[in-house]
mmCIF file of the N, C-alpha and C atoms, coordinates in Angstrom:
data_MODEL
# 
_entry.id   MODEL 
# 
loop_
_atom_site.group_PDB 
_atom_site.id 
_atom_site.type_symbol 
_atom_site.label_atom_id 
_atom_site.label_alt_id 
_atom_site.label_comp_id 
_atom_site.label_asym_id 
_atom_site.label_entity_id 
_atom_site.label_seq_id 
_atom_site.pdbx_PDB_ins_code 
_atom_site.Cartn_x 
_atom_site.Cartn_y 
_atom_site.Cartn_z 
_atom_site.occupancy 
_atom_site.B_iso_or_equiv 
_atom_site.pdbx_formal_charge 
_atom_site.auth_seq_id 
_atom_site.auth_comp_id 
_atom_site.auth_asym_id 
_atom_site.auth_atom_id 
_atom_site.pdbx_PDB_model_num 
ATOM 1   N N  . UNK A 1 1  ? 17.484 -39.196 -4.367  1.00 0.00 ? 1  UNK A N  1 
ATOM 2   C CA . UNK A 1 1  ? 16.689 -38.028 -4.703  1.00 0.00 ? 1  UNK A CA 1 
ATOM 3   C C  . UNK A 1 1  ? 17.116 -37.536 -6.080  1.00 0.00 ? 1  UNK A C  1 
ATOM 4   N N  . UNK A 1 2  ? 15.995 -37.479 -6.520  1.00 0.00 ? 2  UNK A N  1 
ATOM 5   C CA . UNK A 1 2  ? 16.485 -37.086 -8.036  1.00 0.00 ? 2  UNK A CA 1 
ATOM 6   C C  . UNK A 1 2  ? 15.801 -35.522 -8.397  1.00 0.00 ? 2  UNK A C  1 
ATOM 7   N N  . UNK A 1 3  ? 16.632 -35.014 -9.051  1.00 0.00 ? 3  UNK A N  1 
ATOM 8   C CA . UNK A 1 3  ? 16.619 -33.157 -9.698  1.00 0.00 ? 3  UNK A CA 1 
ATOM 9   C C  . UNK A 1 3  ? 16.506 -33.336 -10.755 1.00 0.00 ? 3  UNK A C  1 
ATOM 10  N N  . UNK A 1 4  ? 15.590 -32.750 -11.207 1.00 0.00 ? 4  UNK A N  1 
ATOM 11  C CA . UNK A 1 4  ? 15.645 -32.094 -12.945 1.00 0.00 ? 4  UNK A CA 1 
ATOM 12  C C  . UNK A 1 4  ? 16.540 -31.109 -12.859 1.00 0.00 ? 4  UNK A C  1 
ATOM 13  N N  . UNK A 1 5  ? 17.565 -30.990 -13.776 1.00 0.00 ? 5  UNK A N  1 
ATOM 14  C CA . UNK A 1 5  ? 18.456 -30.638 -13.720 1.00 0.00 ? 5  UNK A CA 1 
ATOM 15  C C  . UNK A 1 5  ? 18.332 -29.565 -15.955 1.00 0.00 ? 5  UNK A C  1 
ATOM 16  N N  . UNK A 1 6  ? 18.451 -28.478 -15.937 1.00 0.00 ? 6  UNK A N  1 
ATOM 17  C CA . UNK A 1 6  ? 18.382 -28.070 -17.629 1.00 0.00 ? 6  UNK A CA 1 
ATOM 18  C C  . UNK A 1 6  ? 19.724 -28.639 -18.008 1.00 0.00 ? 6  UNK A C  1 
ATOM 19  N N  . UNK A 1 7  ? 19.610 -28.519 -19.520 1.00 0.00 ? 7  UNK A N  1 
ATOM 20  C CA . UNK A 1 7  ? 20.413 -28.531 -20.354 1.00 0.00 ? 7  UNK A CA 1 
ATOM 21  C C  . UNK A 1 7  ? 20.804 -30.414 -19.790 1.00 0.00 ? 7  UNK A C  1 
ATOM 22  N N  . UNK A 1 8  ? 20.369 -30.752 -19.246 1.00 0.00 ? 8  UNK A N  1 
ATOM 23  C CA . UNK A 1 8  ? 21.178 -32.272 -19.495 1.00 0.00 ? 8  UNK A CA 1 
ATOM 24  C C  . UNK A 1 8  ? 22.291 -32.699 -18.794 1.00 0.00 ? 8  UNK A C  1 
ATOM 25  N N  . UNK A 1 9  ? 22.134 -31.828 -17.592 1.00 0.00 ? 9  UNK A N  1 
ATOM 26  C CA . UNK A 1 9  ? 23.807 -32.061 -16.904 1.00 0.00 ? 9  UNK A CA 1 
ATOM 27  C C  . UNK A 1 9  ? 23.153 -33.255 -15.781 1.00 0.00 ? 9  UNK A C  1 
ATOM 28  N N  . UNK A 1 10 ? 24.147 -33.816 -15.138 1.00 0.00 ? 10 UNK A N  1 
ATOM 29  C CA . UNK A 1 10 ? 24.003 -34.889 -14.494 1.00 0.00 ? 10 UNK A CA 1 
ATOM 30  C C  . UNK A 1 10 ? 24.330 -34.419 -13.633 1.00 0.00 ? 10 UNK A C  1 
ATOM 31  N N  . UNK A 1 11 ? 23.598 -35.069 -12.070 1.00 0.00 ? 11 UNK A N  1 
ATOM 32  C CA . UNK A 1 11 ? 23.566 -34.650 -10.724 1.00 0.00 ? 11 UNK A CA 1 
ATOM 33  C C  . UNK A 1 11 ? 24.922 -35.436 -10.322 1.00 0.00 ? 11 UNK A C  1 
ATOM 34  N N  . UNK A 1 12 ? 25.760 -34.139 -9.306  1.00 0.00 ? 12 UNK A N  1 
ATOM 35  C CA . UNK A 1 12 ? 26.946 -34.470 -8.904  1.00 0.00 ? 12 UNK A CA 1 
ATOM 36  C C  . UNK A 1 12 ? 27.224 -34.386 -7.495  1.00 0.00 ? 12 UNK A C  1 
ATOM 37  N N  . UNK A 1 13 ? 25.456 -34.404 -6.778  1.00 0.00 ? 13 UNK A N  1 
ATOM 38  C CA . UNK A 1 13 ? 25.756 -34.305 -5.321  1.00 0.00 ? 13 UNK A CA 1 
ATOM 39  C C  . UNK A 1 13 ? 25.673 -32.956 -4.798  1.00 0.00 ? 13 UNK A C  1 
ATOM 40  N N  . UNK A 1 14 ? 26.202 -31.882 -5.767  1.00 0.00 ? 14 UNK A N  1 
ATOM 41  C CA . UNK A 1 14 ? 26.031 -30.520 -5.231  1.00 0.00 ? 14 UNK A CA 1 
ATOM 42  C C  . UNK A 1 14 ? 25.248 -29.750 -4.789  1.00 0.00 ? 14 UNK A C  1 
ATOM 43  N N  . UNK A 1 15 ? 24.122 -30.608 -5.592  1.00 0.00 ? 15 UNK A N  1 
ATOM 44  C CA . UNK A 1 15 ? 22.983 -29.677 -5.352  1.00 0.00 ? 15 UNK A CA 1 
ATOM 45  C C  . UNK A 1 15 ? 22.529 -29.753 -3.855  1.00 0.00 ? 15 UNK A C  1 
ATOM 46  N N  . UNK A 1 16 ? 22.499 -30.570 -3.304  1.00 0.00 ? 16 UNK A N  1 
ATOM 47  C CA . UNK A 1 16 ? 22.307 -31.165 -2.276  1.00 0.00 ? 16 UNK A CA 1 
ATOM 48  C C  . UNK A 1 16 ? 22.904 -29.560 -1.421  1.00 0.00 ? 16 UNK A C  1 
ATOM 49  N N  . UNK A 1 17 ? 24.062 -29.464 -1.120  1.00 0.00 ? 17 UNK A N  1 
ATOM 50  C CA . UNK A 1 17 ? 25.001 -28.619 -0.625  1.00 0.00 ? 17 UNK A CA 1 
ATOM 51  C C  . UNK A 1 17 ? 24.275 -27.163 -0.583  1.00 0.00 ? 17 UNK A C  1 
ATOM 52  N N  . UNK A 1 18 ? 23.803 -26.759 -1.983  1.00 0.00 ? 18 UNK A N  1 
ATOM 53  C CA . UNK A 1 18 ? 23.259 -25.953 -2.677  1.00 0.00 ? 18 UNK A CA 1 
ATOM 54  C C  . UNK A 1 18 ? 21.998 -25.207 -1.864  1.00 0.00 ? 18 UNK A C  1 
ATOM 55  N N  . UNK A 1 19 ? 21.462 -26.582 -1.446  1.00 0.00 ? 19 UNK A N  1 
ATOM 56  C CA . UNK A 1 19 ? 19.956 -26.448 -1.446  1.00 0.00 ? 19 UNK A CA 1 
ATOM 57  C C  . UNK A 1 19 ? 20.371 -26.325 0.087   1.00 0.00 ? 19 UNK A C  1 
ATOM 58  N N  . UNK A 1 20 ? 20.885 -26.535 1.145   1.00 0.00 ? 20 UNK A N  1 
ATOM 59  C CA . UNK A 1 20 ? 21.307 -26.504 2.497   1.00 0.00 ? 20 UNK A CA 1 
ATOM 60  C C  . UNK A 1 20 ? 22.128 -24.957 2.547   1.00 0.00 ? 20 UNK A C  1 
ATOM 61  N N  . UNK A 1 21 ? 22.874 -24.471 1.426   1.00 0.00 ? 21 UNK A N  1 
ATOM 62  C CA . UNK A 1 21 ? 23.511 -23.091 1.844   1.00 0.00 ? 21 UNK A CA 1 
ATOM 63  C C  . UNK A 1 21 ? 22.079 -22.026 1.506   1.00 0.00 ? 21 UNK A C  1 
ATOM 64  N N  . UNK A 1 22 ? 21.300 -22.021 0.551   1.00 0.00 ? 22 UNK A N  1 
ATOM 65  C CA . UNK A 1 22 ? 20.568 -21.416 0.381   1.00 0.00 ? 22 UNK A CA 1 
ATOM 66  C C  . UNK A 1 22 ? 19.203 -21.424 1.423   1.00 0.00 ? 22 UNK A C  1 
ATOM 67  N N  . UNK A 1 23 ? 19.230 -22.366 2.348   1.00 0.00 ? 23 UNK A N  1 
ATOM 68  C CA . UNK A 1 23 ? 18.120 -22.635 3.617   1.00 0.00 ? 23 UNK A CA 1 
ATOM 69  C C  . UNK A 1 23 ? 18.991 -21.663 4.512   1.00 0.00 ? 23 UNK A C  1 
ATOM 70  N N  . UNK A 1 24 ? 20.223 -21.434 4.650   1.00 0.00 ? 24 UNK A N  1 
ATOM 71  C CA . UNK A 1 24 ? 21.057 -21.232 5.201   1.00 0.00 ? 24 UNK A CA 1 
ATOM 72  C C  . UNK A 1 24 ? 20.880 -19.730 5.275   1.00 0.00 ? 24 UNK A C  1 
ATOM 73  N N  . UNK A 1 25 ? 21.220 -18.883 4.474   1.00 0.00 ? 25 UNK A N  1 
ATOM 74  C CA . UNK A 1 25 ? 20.747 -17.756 3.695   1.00 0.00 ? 25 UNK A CA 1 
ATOM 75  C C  . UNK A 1 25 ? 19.588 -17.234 3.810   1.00 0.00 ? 25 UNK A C  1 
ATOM 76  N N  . UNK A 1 26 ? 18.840 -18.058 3.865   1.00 0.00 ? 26 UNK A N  1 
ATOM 77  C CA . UNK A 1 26 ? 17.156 -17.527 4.108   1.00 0.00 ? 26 UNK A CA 1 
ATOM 78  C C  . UNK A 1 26 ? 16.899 -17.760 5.568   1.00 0.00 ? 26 UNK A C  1 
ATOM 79  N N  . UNK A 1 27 ? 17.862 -18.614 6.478   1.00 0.00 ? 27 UNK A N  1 
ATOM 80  C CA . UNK A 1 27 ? 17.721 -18.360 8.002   1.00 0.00 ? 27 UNK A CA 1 
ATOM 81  C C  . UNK A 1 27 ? 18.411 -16.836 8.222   1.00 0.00 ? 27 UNK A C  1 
ATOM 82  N N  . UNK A 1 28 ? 19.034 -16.411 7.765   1.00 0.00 ? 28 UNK A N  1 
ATOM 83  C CA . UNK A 1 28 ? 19.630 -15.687 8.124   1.00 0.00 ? 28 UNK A CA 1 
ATOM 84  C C  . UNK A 1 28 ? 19.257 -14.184 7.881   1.00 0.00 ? 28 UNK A C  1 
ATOM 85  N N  . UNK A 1 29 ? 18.738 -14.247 6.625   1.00 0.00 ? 29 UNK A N  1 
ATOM 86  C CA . UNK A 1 29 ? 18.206 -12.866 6.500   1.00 0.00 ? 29 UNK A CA 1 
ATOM 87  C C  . UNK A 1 29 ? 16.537 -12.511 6.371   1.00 0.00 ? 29 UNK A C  1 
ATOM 88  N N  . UNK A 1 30 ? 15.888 -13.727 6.646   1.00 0.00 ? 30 UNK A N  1 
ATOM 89  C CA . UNK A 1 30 ? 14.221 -13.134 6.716   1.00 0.00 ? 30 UNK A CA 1 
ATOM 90  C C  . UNK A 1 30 ? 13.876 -12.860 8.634   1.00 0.00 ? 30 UNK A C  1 
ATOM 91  N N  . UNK A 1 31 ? 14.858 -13.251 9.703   1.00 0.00 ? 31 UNK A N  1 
ATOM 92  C CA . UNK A 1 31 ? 14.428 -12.421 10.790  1.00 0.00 ? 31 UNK A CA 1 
ATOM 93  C C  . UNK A 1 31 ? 15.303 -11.116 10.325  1.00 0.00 ? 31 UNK A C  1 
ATOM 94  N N  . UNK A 1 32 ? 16.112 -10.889 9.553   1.00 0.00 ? 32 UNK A N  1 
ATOM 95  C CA . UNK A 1 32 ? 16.679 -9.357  9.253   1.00 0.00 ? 32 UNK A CA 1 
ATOM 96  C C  . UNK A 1 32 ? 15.640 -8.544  9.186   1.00 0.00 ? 32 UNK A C  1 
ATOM 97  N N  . UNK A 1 33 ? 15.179 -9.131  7.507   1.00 0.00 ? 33 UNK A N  1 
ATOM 98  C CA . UNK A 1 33 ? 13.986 -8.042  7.208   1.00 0.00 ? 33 UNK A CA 1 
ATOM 99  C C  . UNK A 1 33 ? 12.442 -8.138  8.319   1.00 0.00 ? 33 UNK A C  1 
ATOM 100 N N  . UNK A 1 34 ? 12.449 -9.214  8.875   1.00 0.00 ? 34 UNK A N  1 
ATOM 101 C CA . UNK A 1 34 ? 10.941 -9.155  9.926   1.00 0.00 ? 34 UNK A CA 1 
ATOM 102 C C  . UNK A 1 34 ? 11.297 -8.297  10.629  1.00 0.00 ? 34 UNK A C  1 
ATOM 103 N N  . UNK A 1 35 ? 12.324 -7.899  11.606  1.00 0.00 ? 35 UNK A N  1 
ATOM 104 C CA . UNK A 1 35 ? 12.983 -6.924  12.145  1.00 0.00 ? 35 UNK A CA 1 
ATOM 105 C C  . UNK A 1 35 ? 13.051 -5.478  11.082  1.00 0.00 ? 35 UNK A C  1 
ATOM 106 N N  . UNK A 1 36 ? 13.470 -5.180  10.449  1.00 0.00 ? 36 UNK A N  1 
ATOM 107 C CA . UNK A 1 36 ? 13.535 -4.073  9.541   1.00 0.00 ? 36 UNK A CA 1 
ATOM 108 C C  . UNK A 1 36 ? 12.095 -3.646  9.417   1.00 0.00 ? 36 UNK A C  1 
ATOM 109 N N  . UNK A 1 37 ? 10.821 -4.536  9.525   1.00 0.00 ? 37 UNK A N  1 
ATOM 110 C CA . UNK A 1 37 ? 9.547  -4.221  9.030   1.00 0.00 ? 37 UNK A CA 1 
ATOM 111 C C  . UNK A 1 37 ? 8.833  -3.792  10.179  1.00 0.00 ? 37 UNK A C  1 
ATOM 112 N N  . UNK A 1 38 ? 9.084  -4.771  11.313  1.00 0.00 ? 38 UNK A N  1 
ATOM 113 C CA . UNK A 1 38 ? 8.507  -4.224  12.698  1.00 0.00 ? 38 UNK A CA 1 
ATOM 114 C C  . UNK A 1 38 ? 8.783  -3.193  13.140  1.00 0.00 ? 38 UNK A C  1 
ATOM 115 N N  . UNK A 1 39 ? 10.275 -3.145  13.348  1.00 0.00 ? 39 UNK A N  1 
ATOM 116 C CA . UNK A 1 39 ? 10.685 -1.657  14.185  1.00 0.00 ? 39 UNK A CA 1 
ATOM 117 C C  . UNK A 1 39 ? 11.218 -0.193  13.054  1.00 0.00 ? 39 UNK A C  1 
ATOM 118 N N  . UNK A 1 40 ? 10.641 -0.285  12.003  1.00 0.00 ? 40 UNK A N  1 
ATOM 119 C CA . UNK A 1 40 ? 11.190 0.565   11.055  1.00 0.00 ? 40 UNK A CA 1 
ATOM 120 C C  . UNK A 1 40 ? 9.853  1.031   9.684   1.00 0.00 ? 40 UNK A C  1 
ATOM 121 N N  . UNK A 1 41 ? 9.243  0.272   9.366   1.00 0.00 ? 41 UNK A N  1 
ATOM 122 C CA . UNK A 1 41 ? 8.401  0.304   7.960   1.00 0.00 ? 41 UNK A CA 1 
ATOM 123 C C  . UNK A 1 41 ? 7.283  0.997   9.298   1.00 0.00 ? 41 UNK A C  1 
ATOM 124 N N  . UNK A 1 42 ? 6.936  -0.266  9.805   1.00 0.00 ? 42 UNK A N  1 
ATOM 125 C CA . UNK A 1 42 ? 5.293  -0.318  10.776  1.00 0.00 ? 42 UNK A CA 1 
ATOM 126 C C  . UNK A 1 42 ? 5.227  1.019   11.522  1.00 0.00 ? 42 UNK A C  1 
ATOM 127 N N  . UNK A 1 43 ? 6.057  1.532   12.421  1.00 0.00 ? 43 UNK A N  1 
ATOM 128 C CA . UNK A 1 43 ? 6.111  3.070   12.799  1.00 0.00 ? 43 UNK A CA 1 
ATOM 129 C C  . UNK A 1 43 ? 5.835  3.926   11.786  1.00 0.00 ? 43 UNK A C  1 
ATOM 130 N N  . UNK A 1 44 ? 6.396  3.873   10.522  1.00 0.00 ? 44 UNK A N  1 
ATOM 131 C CA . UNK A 1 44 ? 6.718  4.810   9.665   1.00 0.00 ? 44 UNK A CA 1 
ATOM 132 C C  . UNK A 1 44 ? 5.013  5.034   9.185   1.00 0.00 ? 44 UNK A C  1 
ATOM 133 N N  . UNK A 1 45 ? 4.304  4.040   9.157   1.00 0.00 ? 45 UNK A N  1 
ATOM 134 C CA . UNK A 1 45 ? 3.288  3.510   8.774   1.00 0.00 ? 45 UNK A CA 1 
ATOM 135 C C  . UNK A 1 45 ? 1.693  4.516   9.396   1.00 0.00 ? 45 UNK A C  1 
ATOM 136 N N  . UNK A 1 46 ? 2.371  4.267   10.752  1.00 0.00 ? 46 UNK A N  1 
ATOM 137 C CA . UNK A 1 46 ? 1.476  4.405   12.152  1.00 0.00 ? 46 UNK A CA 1 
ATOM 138 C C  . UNK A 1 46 ? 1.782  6.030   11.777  1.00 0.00 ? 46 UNK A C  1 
ATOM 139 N N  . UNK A 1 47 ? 3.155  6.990   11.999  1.00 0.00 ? 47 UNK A N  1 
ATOM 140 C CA . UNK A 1 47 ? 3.070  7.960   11.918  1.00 0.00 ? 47 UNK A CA 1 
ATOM 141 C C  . UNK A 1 47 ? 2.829  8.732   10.426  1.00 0.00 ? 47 UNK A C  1 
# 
């Protein structure tokens, strides 16, 4: 798998890592905010 990568640096495998902590991260905090929006925004909304 190949990355365009700026400036010219050469792929060292990390990205790989990178791209799995940041899936990681986004499991973790978009049921946060779906939660924050349902039981908190949407009431606020209604009343």
């Amino acid at each position: 798998m190949q990355l365009n990568l700026p400036f010219g640096r050469k792929s060292t495998g990390n990205e790989v890592h990178l791209v799995g902590r940041r899936f990681m991260i986004l499991a973790a905090v978009i049921p946060t905010v779906v939660f924050y929006v349902v039981w908190l925004i949407v009431p606020m909304g209604y009343s």
